[in-house]
C-alpha positions as CSV (number, residue, x, y, z in Angstrom):
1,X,-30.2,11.8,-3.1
2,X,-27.1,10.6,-3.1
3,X,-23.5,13.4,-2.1
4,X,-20.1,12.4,-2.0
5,X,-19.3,12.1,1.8
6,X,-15.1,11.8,1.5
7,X,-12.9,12.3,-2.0
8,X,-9.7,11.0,-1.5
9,X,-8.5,12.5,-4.4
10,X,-9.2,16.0,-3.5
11,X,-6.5,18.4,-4.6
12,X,-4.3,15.8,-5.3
13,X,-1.2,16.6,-7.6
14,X,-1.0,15.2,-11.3
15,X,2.8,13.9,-11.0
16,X,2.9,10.4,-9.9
17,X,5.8,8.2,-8.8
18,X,6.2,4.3,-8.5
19,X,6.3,3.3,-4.7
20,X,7.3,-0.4,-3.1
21,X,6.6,-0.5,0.6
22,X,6.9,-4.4,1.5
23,X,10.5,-5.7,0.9
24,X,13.2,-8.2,2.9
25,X,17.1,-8.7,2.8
26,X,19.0,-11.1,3.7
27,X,19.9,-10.7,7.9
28,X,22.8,-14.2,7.9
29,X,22.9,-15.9,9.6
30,X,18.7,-15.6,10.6
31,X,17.4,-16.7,7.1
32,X,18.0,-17.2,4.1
33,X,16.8,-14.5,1.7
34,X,18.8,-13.8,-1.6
35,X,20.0,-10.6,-1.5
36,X,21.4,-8.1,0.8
37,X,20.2,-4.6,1.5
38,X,21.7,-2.8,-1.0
39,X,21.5,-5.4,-3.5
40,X,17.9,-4.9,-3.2
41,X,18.3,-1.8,-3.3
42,X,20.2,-1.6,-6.7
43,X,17.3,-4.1,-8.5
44,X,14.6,-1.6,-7.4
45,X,16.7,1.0,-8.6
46,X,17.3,-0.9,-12.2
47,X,13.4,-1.5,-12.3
48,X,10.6,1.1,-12.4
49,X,10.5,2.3,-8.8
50,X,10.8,6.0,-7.3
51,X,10.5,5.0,-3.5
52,X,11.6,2.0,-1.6
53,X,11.4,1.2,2.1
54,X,12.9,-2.5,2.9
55,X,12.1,-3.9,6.2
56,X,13.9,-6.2,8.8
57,X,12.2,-9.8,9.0
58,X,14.0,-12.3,11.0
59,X,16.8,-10.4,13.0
60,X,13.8,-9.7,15.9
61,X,14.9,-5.9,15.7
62,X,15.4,-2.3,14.2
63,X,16.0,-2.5,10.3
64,X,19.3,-0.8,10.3
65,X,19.1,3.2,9.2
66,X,19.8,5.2,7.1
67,X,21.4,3.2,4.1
68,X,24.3,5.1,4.3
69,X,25.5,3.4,7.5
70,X,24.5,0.0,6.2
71,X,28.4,-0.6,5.9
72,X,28.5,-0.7,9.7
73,X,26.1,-3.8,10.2
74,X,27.8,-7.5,10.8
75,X,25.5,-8.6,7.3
76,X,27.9,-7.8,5.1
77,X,26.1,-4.6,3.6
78,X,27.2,-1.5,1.1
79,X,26.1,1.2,1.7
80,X,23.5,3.2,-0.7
81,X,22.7,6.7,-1.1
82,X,19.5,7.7,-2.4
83,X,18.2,10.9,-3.4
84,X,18.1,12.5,-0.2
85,X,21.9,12.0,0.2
86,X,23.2,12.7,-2.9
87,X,26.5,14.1,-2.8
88,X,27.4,12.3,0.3
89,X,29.2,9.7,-0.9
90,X,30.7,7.6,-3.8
91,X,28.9,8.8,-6.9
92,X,28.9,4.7,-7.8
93,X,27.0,4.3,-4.3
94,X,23.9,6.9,-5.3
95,X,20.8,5.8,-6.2
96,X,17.8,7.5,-8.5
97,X,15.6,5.9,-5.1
98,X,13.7,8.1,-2.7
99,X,14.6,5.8,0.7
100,X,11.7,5.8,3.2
101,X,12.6,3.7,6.8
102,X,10.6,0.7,7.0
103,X,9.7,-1.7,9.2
104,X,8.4,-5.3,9.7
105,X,6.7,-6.0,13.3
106,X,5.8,-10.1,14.1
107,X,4.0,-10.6,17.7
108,X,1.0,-12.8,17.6
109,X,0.2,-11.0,13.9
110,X,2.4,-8.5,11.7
111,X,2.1,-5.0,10.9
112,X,4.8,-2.9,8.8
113,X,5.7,0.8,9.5
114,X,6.7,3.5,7.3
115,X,8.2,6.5,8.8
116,X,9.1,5.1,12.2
117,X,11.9,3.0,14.6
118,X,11.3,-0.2,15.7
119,X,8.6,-0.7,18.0
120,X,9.8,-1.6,21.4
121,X,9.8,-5.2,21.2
122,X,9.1,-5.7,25.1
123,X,5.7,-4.5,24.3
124,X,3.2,-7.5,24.1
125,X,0.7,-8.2,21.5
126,X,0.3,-7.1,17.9
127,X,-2.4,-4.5,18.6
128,X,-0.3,-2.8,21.3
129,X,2.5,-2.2,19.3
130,X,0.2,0.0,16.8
131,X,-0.2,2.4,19.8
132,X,3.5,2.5,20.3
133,X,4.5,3.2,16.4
134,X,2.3,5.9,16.0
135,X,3.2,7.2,18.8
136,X,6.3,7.6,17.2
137,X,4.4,9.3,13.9
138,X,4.6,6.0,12.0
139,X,2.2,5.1,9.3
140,X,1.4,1.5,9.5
141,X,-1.1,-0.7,7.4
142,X,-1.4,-4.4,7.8
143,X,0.4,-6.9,5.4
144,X,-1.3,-10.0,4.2
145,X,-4.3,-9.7,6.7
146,X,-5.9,-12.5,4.5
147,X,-3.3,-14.9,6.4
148,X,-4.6,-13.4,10.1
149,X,-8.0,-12.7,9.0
150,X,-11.1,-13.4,6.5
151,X,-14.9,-13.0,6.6
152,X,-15.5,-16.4,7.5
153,X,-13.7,-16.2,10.8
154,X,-12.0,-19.3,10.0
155,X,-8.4,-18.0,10.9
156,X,-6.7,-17.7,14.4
157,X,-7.8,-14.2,15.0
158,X,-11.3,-12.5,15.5
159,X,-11.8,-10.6,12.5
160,X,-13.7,-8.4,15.2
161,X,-9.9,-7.7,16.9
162,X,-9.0,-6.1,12.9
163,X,-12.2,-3.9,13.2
164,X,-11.3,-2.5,16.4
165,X,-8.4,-1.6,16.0
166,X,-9.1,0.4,12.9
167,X,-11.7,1.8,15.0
168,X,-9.2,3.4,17.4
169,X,-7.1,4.6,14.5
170,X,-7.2,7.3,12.0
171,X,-6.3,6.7,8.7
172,X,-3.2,9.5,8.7
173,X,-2.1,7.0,11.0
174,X,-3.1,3.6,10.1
175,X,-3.4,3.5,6.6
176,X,-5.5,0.4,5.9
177,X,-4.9,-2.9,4.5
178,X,-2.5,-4.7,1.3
179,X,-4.9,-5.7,-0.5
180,X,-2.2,-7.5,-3.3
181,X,0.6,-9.2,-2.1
182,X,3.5,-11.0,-4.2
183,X,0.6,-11.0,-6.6
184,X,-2.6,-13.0,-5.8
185,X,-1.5,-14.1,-2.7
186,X,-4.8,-14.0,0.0
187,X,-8.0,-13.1,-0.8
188,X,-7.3,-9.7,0.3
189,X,-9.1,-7.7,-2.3
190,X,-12.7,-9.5,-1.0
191,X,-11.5,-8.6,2.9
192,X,-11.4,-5.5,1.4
193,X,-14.4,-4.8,0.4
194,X,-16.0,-6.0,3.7
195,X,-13.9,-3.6,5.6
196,X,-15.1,-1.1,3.7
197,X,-18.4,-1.8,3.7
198,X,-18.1,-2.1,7.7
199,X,-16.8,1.4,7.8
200,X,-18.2,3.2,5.2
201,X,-21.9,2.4,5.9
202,X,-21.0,4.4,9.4
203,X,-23.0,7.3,9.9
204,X,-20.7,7.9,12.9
205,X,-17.0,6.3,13.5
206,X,-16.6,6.7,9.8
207,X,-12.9,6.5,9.0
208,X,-11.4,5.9,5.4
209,X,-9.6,2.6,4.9
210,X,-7.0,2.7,2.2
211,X,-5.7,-0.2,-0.2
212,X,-2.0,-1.4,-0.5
213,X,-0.3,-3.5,-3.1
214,X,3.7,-4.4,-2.6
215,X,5.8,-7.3,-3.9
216,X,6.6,-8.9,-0.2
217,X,10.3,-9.4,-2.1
218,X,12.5,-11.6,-0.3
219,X,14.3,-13.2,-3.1
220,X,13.7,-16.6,-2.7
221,X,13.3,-17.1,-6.8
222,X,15.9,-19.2,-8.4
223,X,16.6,-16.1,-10.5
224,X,17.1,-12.8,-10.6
225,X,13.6,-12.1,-12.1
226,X,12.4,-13.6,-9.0
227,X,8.4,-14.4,-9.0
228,X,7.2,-11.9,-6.6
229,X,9.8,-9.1,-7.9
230,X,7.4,-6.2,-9.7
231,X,3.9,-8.0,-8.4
232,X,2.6,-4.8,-6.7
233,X,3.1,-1.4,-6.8
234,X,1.9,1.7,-5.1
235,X,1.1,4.8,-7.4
236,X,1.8,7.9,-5.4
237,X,0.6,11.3,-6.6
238,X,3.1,13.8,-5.3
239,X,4.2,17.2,-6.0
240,X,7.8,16.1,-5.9
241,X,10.3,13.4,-4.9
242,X,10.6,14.1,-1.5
243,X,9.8,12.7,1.9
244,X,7.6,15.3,3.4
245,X,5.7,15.3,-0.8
246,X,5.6,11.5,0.2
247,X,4.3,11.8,3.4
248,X,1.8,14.4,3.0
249,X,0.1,12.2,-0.1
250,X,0.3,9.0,1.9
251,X,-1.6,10.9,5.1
252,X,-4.2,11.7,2.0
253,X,-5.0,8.8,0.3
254,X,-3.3,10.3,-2.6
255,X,-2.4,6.9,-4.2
256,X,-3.9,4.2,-5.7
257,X,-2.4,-0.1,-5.6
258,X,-1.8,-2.2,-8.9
259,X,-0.2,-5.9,-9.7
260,X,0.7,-6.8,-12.6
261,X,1.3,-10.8,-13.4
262,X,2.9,-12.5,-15.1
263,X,6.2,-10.7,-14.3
264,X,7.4,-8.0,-17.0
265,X,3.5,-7.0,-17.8
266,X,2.5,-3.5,-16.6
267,X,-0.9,-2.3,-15.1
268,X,-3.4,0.1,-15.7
269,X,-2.2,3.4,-15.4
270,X,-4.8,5.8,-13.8
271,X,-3.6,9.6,-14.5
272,X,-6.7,11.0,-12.5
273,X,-9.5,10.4,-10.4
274,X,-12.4,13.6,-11.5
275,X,-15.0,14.4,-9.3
276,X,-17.4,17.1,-11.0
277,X,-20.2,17.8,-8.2
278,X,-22.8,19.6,-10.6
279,X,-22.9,16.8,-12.8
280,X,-22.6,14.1,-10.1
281,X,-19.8,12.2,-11.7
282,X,-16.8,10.4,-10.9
283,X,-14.7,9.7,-14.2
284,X,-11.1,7.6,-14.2
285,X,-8.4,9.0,-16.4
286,X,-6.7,6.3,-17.3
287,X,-4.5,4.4,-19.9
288,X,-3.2,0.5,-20.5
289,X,-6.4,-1.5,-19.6
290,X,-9.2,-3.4,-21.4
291,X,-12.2,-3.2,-18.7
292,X,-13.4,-0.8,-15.9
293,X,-15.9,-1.7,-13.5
294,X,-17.2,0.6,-10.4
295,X,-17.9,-1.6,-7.4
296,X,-19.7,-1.2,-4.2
297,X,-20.1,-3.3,-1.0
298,X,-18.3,-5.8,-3.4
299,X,-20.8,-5.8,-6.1
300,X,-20.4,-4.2,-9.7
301,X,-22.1,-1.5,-10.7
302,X,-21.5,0.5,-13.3
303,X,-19.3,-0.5,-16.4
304,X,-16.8,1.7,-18.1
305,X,-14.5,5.0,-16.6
306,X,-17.5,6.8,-15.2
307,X,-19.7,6.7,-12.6
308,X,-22.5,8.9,-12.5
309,X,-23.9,8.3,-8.9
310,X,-26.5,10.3,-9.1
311,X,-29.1,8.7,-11.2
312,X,-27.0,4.8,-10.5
313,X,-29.2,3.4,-8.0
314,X,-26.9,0.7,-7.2
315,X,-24.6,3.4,-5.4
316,X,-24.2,2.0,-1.8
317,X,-21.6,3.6,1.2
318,X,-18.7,4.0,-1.4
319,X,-17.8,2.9,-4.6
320,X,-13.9,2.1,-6.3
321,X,-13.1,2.2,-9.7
322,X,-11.2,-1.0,-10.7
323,X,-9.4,-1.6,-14.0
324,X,-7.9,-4.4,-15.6
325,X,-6.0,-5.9,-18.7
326,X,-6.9,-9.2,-20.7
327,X,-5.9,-12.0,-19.0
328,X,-5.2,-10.6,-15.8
329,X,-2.1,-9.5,-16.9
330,X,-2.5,-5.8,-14.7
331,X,-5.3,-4.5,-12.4
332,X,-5.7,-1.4,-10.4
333,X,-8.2,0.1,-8.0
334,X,-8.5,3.9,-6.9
335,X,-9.0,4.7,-3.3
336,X,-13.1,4.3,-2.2
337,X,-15.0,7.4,-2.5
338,X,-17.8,7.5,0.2
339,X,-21.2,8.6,-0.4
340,X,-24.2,9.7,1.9
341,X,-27.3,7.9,0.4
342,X,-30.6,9.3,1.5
343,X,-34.1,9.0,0.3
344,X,-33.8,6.2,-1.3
């Protein structure tokens, strides 16, 4: 028998709004990144994004907050005003962007923030500054873990270190993992699935672990359709454009990650994720892709949008829906559902 132990998508809303989480500026004289904050800013704005947080990289501190102070930082910044503070300023200076305060940590490994200050940098050790964020009610996730960590063990840190600390952790406070960076950056997407499988074969210390795609955008293209500009996306479902809508789906797993290469493609678009308990489905409702696959512990099993995981045998701890287009040009995964397999 096999019952659906945790549905992300539980009374999730139907709107949906395009979210990039992972972005730099340029902090002169400490690197050199093309654009400034708010001429970030203004490309997200001109592209198809509904929520941007850009994060600090090399100034060793606190992103500077909110964007409409950015004016009184020595980086030679405008200042922006999105949503939340229209009417504040210079109507030429307003933005159609919900701004969410990020943040970029870097001791011994990274992890970014959402939602928080700058971690007290006389704190020692990657881990330790986890506890201190969300402390602060941050939600943090780890960028790029395939550059700390993979299943081999073959990288500087103890894969066991990543386990643990997701062990202490919910997932209303750490998030989970990117699993798509500046496109097909780290092998991210097969960490993934051993995370998952880690976890979600748990019959105790089960915790969800949820997937992340974001462009990493710093700009360092030779043009302004820079290569890593529009890799990865978010898809939030919210009720509205607003930070507590934002947060609440976030704290949910109310989203689901794309990429899309080469740049100007678009991904899958998944308008819902169905779960119908009498019939013991799971159906994607989706548009703009060729193939859908249902995989679990990192295997396929099932082909096409639905997933009935009561007579699929293959059904392990969870199972995520993944869709794609021809070529790669767009893929996108849904949140893992989580099953309780028994008698089998």
């Amino acid at each position: 028998m096999t019952t659906v132990r945790h549905f992300p998508y539980e009374d999730a809303p139907t709107s949906q709004y395009t979210a990039q989480f992972h972005t730099h500026p340029n902090e002169p004289p400490r690197n050199g990144y093309r654009y400034a904050a708010h001429e970030l800013a203004d490309i997200y704005d001109e592209n198809r994004c509904d929520v941007l947080a850009i994060s600090n990289k090399k100034n060793g501190g606190e992103m500077p907050w909110p964007w409409t102070e950015w004016s009184d930082f020595p980086y030679d910044w405008e200042d922006r005003y999105p949503i939340q503070n229209h009417g504040e300023g210079p109507a030429d200076q307003e933005l159609d962007l919900l701004a969410i305060r990020g943040n970029y940590d870097k001791v011994d490994n990274v992890f970014n923030t959402i939602e928080s200050e700058f971690v007290n940098e006389d704190l020692v050790g990657g881990m330790d500054r986890v506890e201190a964020a969300v402390e602060q009610n941050a939600l943090c996730w780890w960028p790029h873990p395939g550059r700390y960590w993979n299943v081999e063990d073959t990288h500087e840190y103890d894969l066991e270190d990543l386990i643990g600390v997701f062990e202490e952790y919910p997932s209303d406070e750490l998030l989970g993992i990117e699993v798509w960076n500046q496109g097909y950056r780290y092998r991210d997407l097969y960490l993934y699935d051993y995370l998952l499988t880690e976890f979600y074969r748990r019959a105790d210390g089960f915790r969800p672990i949820y997937s992340l795609a974001v462009d990493d955008m710093s700009g360092s293209g030779s043009k302004r359709d820079d290569f890593d500009l529009n890799s990865g996306y978010c898809e939030v479902f919210m009720e509205e454009l607003t930070v507590s809508a934002f947060r609440e789906a976030m704290e949910n797993g109310h989203w689901y990650p794309t990429v899309s290469r080469p740049i100007g493609e678009l991904p899958p678009v998944i308008e819902s994720v169905d779960h119908d308990e009498s019939a013991g489905t799971l159906t994607v409702e989706a548009s703009n892709y060729d193939y859908a696959v249902w995989i679990s512990e990192g295997e396929v099993i099932e082909t096409g949008a639905e997933l009935n995981y009561e007579e699929n045998d293959d059904v392990r701890s969870y199972a995520r829906a993944h869709l794609s287009r021809d070529g790669r040009a767009g893929e996108a995964t849904t949140q893992p559902i989580a099953f309780e397999v028994t008698d089998r």
